[in-house]
C-alpha positions, -999 to 999 in steps of 0.1 A, spaced: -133 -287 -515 -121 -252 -527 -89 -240 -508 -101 -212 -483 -68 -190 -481 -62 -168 -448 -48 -139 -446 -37 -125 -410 -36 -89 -407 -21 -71 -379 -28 -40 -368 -1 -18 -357 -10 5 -324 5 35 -312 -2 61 -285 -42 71 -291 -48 36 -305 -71 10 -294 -62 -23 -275 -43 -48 -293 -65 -62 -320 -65 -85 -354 -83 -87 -387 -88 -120 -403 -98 -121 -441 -111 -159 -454 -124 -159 -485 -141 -190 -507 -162 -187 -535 -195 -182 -520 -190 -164 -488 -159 -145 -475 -156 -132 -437 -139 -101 -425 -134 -103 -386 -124 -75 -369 -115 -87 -333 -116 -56 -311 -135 -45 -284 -169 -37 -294 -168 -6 -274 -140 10 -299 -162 7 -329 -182 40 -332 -205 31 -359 -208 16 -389 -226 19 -424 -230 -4 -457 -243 12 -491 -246 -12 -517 -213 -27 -523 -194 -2 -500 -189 -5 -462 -173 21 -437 -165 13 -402 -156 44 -381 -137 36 -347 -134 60 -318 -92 59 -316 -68 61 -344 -45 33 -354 -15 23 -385 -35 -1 -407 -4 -29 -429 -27 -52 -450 -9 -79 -468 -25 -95 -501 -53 -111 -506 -75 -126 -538 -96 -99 -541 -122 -119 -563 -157 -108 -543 -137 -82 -516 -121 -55 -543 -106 -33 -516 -101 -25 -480 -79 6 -470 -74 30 -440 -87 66 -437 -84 88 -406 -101 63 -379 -122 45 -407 -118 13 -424 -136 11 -461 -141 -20 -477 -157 -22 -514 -169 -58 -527 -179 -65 -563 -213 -56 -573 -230 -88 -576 -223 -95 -538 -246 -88 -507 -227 -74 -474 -239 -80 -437 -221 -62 -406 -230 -75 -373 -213 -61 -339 -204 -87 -314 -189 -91 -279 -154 -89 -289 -157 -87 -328 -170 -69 -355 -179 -94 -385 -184 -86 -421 -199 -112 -442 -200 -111 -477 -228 -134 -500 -219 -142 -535 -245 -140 -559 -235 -166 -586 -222 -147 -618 -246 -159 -640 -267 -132 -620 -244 -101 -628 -261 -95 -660 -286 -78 -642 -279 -43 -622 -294 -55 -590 -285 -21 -572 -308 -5 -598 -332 18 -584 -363 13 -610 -382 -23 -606 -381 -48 -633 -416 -56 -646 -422 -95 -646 -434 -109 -680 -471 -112 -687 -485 -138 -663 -509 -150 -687 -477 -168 -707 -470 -204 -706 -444 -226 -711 -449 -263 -715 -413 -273 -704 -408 -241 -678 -440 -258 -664 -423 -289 -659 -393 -277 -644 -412 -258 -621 -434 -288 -611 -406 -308 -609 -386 -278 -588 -416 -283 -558 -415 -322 -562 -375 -316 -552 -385 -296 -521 -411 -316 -509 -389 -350 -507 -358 -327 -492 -335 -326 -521 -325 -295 -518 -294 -295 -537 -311 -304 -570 -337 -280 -562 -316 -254 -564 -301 -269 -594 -333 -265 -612 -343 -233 -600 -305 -221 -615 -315 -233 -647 -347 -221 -648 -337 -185 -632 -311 -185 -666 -336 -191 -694 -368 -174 -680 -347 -145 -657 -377 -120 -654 -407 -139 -661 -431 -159 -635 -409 -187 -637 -376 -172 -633 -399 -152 -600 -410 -186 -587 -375 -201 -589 -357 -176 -573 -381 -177 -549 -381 -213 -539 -343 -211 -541 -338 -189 -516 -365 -218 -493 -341 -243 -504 -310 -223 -494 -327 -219 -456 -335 -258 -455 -297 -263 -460 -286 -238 -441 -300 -256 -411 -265 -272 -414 -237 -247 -426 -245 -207 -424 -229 -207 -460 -264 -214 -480 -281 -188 -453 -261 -161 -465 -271 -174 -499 -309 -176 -490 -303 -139 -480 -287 -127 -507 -312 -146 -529 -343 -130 -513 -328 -97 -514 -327 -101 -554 -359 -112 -556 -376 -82 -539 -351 -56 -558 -364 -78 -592 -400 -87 -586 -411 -53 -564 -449 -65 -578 -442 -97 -569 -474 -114 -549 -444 -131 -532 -431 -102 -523 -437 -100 -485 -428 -132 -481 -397 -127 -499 -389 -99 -474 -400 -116 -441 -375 -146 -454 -348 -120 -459 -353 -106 -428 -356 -136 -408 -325 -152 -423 -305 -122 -415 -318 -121 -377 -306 -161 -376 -270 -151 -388 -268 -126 -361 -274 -98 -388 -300 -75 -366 -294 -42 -380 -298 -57 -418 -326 -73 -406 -343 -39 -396 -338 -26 -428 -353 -49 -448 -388 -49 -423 -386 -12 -429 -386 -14 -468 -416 -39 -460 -438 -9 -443 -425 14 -469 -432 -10 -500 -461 -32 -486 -499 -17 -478 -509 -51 -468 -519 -46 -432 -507 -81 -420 -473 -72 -431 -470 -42 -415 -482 -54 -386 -454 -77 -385 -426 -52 -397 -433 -24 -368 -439 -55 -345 -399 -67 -356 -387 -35 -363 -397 -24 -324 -380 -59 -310 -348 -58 -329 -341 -22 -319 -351 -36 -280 -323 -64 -286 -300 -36 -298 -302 -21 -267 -320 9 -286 -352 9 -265 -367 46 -275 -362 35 -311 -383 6 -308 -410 22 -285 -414 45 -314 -424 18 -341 -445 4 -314 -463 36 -305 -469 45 -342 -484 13 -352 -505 15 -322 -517 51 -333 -521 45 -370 -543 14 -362 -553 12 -329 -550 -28 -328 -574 -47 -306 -561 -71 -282 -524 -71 -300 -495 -84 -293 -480 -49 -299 -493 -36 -265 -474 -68 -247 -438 -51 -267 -445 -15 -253 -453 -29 -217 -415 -47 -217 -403 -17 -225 -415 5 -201 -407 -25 -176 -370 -25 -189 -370 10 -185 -382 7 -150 -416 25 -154 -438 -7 -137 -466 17 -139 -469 28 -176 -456 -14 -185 -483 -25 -167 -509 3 -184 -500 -15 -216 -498 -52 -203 -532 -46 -195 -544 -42 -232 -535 -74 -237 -552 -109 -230 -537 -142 -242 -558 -168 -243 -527 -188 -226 -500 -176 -214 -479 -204 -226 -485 -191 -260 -465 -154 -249 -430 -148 -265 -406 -152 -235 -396 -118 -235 -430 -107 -231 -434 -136 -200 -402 -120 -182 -411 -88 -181 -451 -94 -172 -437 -115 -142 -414 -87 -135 -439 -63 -132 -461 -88 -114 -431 -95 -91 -429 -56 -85 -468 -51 -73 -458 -82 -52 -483 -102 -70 -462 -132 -59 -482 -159 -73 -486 -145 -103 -450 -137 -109 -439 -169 -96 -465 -188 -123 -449 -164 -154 -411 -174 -140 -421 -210 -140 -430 -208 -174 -403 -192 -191 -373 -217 -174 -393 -244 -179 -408 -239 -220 -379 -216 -225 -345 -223 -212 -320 -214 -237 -338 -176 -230 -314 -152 -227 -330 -142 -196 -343 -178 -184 -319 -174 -154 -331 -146 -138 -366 -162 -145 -357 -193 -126 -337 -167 -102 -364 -148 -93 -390 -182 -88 -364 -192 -63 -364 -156 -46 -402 -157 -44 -406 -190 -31 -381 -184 1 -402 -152 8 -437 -175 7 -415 -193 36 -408 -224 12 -370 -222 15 -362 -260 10 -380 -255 -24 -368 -220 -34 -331 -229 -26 -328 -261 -42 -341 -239 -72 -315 -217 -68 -287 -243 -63 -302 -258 -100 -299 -219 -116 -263 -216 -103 -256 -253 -120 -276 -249 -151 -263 -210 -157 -233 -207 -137 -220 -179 -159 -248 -159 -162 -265 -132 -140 -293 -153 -126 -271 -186 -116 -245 -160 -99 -271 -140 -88 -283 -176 -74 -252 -187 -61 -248 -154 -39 -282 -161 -22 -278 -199 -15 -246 -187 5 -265 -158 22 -295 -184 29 -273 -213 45 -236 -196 51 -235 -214 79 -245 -250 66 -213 -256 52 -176 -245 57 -150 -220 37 -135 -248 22 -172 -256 -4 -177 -220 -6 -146 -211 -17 -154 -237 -44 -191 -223 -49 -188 -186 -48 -159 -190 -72 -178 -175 -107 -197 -150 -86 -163 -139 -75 -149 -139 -104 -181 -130 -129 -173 -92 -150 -212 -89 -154 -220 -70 -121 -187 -63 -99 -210 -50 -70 -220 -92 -69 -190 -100 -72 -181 -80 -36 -213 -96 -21 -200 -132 -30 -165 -120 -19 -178 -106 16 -199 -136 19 -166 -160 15 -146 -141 38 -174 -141 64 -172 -178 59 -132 -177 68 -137 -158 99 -163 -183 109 -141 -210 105 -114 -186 121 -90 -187 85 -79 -154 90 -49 -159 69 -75 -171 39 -96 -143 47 -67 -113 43 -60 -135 16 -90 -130 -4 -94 -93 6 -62 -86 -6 -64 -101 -38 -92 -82 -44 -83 -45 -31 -63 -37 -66 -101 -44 -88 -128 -33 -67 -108 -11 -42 -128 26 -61 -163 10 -53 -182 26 -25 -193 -17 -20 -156 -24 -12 -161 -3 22 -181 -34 38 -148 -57 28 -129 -26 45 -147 -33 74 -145 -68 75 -110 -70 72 -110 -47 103 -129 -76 122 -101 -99 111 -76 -78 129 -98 -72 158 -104 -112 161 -69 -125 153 -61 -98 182 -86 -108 207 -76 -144 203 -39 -137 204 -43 -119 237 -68 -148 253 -47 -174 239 -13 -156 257 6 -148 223 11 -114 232 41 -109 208 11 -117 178 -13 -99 194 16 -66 198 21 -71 164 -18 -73 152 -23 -42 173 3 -20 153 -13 -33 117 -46 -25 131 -35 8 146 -17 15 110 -50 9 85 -75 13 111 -62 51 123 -104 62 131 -116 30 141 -139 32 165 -122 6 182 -94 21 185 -97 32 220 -104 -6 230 -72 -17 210 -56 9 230 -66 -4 260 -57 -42 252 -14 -28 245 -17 -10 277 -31 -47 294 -5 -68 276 23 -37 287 9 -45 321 12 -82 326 45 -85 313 54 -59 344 33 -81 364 48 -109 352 83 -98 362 71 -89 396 55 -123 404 89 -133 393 100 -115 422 123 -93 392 115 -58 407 139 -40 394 128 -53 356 93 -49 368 101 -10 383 118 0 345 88 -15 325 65 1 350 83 32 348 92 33 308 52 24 300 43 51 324 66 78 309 57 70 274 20 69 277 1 102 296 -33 88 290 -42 55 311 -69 29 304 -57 7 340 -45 35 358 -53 21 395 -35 -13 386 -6 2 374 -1 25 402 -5 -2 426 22 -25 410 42 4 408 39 8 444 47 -28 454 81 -26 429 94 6 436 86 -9 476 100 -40 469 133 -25 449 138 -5 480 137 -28 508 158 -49 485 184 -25 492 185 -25 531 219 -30 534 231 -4 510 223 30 527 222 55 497 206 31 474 181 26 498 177 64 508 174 70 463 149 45 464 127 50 492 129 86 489 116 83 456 90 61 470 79 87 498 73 112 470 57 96 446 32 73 472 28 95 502 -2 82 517 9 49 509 7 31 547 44 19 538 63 54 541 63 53 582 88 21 576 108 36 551 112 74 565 122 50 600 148 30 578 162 62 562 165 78 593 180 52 610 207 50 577 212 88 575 249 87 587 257 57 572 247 70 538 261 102 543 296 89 555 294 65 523 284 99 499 315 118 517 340 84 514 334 94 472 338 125 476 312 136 456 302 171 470 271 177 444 253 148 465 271 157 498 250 191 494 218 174 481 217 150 505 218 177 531 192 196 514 175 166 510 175 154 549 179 190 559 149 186 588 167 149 599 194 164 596 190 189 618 176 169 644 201 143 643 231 143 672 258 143 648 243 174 633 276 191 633 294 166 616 269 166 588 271 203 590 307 208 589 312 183 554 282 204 538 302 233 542 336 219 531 317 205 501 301 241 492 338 251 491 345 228 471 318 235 450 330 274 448 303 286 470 324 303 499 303 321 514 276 296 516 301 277 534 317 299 556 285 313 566 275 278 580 307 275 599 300 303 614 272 287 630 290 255 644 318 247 669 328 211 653 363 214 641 383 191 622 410 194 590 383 206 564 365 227 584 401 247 589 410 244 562 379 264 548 380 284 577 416 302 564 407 298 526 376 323 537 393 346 558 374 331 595 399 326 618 408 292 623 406 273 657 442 264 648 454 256 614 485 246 604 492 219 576 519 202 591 496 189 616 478 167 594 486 131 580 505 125 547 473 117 536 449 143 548 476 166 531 473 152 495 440 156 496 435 188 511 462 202 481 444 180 458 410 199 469 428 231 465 443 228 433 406 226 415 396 260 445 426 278 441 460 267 429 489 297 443 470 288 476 477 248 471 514 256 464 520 274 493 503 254 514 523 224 501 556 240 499 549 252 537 549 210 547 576 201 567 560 170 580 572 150 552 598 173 537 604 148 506 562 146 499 562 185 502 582 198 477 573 166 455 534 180 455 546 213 456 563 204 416 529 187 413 510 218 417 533 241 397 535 218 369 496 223 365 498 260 369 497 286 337 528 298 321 528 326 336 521 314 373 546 292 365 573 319 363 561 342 393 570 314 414 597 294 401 628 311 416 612 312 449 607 271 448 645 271 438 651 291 468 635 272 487 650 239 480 685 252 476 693 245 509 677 213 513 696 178 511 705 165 475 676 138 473 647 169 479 667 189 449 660 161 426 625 164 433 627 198 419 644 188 383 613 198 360 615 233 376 652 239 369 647 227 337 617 256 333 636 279 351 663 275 328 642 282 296 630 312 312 662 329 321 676 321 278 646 335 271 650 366 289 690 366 276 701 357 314 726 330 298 749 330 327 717 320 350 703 298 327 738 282 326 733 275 363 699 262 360 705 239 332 737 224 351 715 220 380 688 203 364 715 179 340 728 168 376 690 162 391 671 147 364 672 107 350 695 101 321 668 94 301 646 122 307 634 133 269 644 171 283 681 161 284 691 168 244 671 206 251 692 214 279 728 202 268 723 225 234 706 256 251 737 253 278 760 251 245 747 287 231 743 302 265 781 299 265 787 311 231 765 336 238 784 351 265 816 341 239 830 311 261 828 296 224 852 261 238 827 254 268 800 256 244 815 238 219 823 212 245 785 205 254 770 209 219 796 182 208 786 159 241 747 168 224 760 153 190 776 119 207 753 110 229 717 119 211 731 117 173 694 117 156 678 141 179 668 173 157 691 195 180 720 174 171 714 186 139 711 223 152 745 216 171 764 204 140 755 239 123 768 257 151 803 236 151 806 247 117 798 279 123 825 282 149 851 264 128 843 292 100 845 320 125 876 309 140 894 302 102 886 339 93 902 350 122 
């Protein structure tokens, strides 16, 4: 066997190029392939003239071709968006466009052949017919013998010797001929010797153009080339026939070819135009022809005008029709709902013609019919056969999608995810593909497989999401949600259900549902309040009652919720019988919110039985904000109550304190009730009091009444305190107190008056008043009053702890007081006591510069 070499060619892509593709050169020594494998849809067109090819594509691309023999293909190269490709002369060249391909296929004519210019355009005349040749008889005799006992191969032999000695006489005609029969016979097993029969007939009509074999020798060509897959070579050649031939016959057959090839091409105008002109040039009776035109005009989807030409013809059996011609009669049929009839033409093309390319949507359609004449058993089992016999084509998915629609329910997800897998999957009609899709997940959320069913929706949103179609899976996977969510919520998984609603709420923002969902949070917010209140957990029931309520204006339970809320904010109040103010918050509350509600008699009776309970409880904190609001609050009880001055007279001590004075003086005014507060307030507002005087109250009333004044009005609180002789010690203690949180400058208005004031108290009351001397004593240095600030400091080294942190400040400010007023040995005397006892203060540091400074001043005197 000769050794086929391969050469693999890459082609190089950059921006603007087409999808990854290859080219494969094989060449032997009677055919060689070129196979371009790219998708068909980037080859634009493509030409061949004579021994030159050019195939232009729609993108450019960078073309690197490696070596090759180059004995039949002489050259391939890249131009612009083009590939040309020239092969020796001798050679015939086919191009045919497939799926994902474009072949080239190149016929060598064998070399003893080249002698003759085959792509001449002027015929060569065959020898006188009259002329005989004893042994060219023989060979030619013997040449037949060989074909008729199938010996192919020395056929051929003979007709090659024969062809060489008698090249344009009838012999060398007649050999060539039966050549190119005994190349077909053989290539019933390898393509090789059809490319050969091809090329053979191809020289015989450009050689013998007088030849009474001719039309034979052009219908061979031509149906040799239609076998290889070569259509558009093959419409060539039945176009030179109607060109070259008159005989009618012929050209009958020509236009009739001509019109079907460019039909398989997908160039259906094209062919209707052979077919009309043959029809108008000879105006054929009862012809085939008329069948061609009427599939057409079917394809084309004009029933009417198909059906206008159908009618022109009459087999005598419709078994004898083309299948083509069967399909698209029954179509027609099928679309005047001639059922029957349709169903009868269907029959016959699946059952005579199965390997048609369109024998599944003949068997598809028979199975359609037949459940519509209410023989579903039948028609399904039909179409359960189409989906096993043509699983991959359009009828067997198109029959898979209407078993599951027929009998979804006779079996479960689990076969039809099995069943409905090509249809899912298929690339020939995506819009199918959704049915099949929609029809699975149907089957999930029968069986309730939600999770298989998102699964599948998913998978599937990224392909067919663009489609108008996908909508339908859109709303399917909203029933998903809406069933996942109405079992969670029957079942009592109302964290799932919760979780469901806020998916469903997310993708499904304008469902019409949405109010429903709505409605379902609100009911699952409302038993877990419920829940808590059965639990007898009002106050956990009260805030999720509450926070829900807050959160959420419009209500789909409205009643229900207010009447839990009515039983827990009930319940939370009773529950706080024994607590006065909590009770009076809560049921207060209560009152306003419910009050018609039959309970409010017992509460208002409660709270008015607790009113001085609660208030003595508000007053024990002090808290004069809710001392005033509870008044304002209970003002009519209040006012009825027998302890009305009482409540009357803390009101108006806590407006004091509050800095409303006049609010509360004018309420005294309107009471006798009298206690420490009440005169208090009574002086601080200028209302004569009954009979004030601070030294009548207990140590403790005391402290609070300064404490009270401080925040009202501090010079008052110190000379009220000051003024207590009660507890001499606690007076003048509070009395630092309250200057030590005054100003600076209140500090110093008063200062030497407190020092008055304590001078001639005992020794334990002056140690009270350290911190002042100590203040006092800044003051007068900083006025340059050293003598007095001498005095001061003394004072307040002999009343204050040892370790008070004031101590270092005041033994080396009384160290430069005297050397201010030049008693330069006294102060040298205390800033040296500064340096022994507090060594690392910072003043000690201060103190050593003065000693120096002293020591320096004395040497230079």
């Amino acid at each position: 066997m000769r050794l086929i070499h391969y050469l693999l060619l890459i082609l190089l892509f950059r921006s603007l190029v087409f999808a990854a593709g290859e080219i494969f050169i094989k060449e032997g020594s009677l055919i060689s392939e070129v196979i371009i494998r790219v998708p068909s849809e980037y080859v634009k067109d493509y030409k061949v003239n004579g021994a030159n090819a050019e195939i232009n594509f729609n993108k450019k691309f960078n073309l690197n071709l490696g070596e090759y023999n180059k004995k039949i293909i002489k050259n391939i190269t890249k131009k612009e968006s083009s590939i040309l490709l020239t092969i020796n002369p001798w050679a015939s060249m086919y191009i045919a466009k497939e799926k994902d391909q474009l072949k080239i296929v190149i016929a060598n004519t064998p070399k003893k052949s080249s002698e003759f210019n085959i792509n001449m355009v002027s015929p060569i005349p065959v020898e006188d017919q009259s002329y005989k040749n004893v042994e060219s008889e023989k060979a030619i005799a013997n040449l037949r013998l060989k074909l008729k006992e199938q010996d192919y191969e020395g056929a051929i032999k003979i007709a090659d010797e024969l062809i060489a000695k008698n090249p344009l006489d009838k012999y060398g005609e007649e050999a060539l001929y039966l050549s190119g029969l005994a190349n077909i016979e053989l290539g019933k097993e390898s393509d090789k010797n059809l490319f050969t029969a091809s090329s053979t007939f191809d020289e015989f009509t450009r050689k013998f153009p007088k030849s009474r074999l001719l039309g034979d020798a052009y219908l061979k060509s031509a149906e040799v080339k239609e076998k290889l897959g070569f259509k558009n070579e093959a419409v060539f050649v039945y176009q030179e026939m109607i060109k070259n031939l008159k005989d009618e016959k012929y050209a009958s057959i020509a236009y009739t070819k001509v019109g079907q090839l460019y039909n398989e091409l997908g160039q259906p105008d094209r062919a209707l135009k052979y077919f009309t002109d043959y029809i108008q040039k000879n105006n054929p009776d009862n012809s085939p022809i008329y069948a061609y035109v009427g599939s057409i005009y079917a394809q084309k989807g004009d029933f009417v005008k198909a059906e206008e030409y159908f009618s022109k013809y009459k087999p005598k059996k419709i078994e004898d029709l083309p299948p083509d011609t069967l399909f698209w009669m029954a179509e027609v049929l099928n679309h005047k709902n001639e059922l029957d009839s349709a169903l009868k033409y269907y029959t016959v093309i699946y059952n005579r013609f199965p390997d048609y390319e369109k024998a599944d949507m003949a068997m598809y359609r028979a199975g359609v019919i037949l459940i519509s004449k209410d023989k579903k058993d039948l028609g399904i089992n039909l179409l359960k056969d189409t989906k096993l016999k043509y699983s991959q084509k359009h009828g067997g998915i198109l029959s898979a999608v209407k078993v599951a629609e027929e009998t979804l329910n006779s079996n479960d997800s689990e076969f039809w995810s099995v069943y409905l897998a090509d249809a899912i999957k298929n690339d020939i009609d995506p819009k199918l593909a959704i049915k099949a899709l929609k029809l699975l997940v149907t089957s999930y959320i029968n069986d309730k497989k939600y999770d298989n069913a998102l699964k599948q929706i998913e998978l599937s949103e990224k392909k067919f999401s663009s489609m108008p179609e996908f909508n339908e899976l859109y709303h399917l996977k909203e029933e998903i949600f809406y069933s996942v969510l109405k079992g969670a919520f029957s079942s009592g998984d109302y964290a799932k259900a919760e979780k469901t609603i806020e998916t469903f709420l997310s993708e499904f923002p304008k469902s019409q549902r949405v109010n429903e969902i709505l409605s379902i949070r609100e009911e699952i917010k409302y038993i877990y309040a419920k829940k808590a209140f059965d639990a007898k957990q009002y106050i956990n029931s009260l805030k999720l009652i509450e926070d829900y309520l807050s959160k959420n204006k419009q209500l789909y339970h409205k009643d229900k919720w207010y009447s839990l809320w009515e039983d827990a904010l009930y319940n939370v109040t009773i529950g706080f019988k024994n607590d006065p103010v909590k009770f009076g918050l809560y049921g207060r509350e209560f009152i306003s919110i419910f009050p018609s509600s039959s309970k409010v008699a017992s509460i208002k009776e409660t709270i008015s039985k607790n009113i001085l309970s609660e208030f003595q409880t508000i007053l024990n904190k002090k808290d004069y904000y809710n001392t005033v609001v509870f008044y304002q609050r209970n003002k009519g009880d209040i006012e009825k109550h027998p302890q009305k001055e009482f409540f009357l007279a803390n009101v108006a001590y806590a407006l004091f304190m509050l800095g409303e004075k006049e609010k509360a003086a004018s309420i005294l005014k309107t009471i006798k009730y009298s206690n420490n507060e009440t005169e208090l307030v009574k002086m601080m507002t200028n209302i004569k009091p009954n009979n004030f005087n601070i030294n009548n109250y207990s140590l403790a009333n005391f402290n609070k009444i300064i404490d009270d004044l401080i925040k009202i009005d501090i010079m008052k609180a110190y000379q009220i305190a000051i003024s207590y002789k009660k507890d001499r010690l606690a007076g003048v203690k509070k009395a630092v107190t309250v200057i030590e949180q005054m100003s600076d400058n209140q500090k110093r208005s008063i200062m030497q008056s407190f020092l008055n004031e304590i001078a001639k108290e005992n020794q334990n009351i002056k140690k009270e008043g350290y911190k002042i001397y100590f203040y006092h004593a800044d003051n007068l240095f900083m006025n340059k009053n050293f003598k007095g600030a001498i005095e001061s400091y003394r004072n307040y080294i002999s009343f204050a702890p040892k370790n008070d942190p004031n101590m270092p400040d005041a033994l080396y400010f009384i160290g430069k007081s005297y050397i201010n007023i030049d008693e330069k040995d006294m102060g040298g005397k205390y800033l040296n006591d500064l340096i022994t006892k507090y060594p690392n203060h910072q003043y000690a540091t201060l103190a050593k510069s003065e000693i120096e400074d002293l020591k320096w001043k004395s040497m230079k005197k």
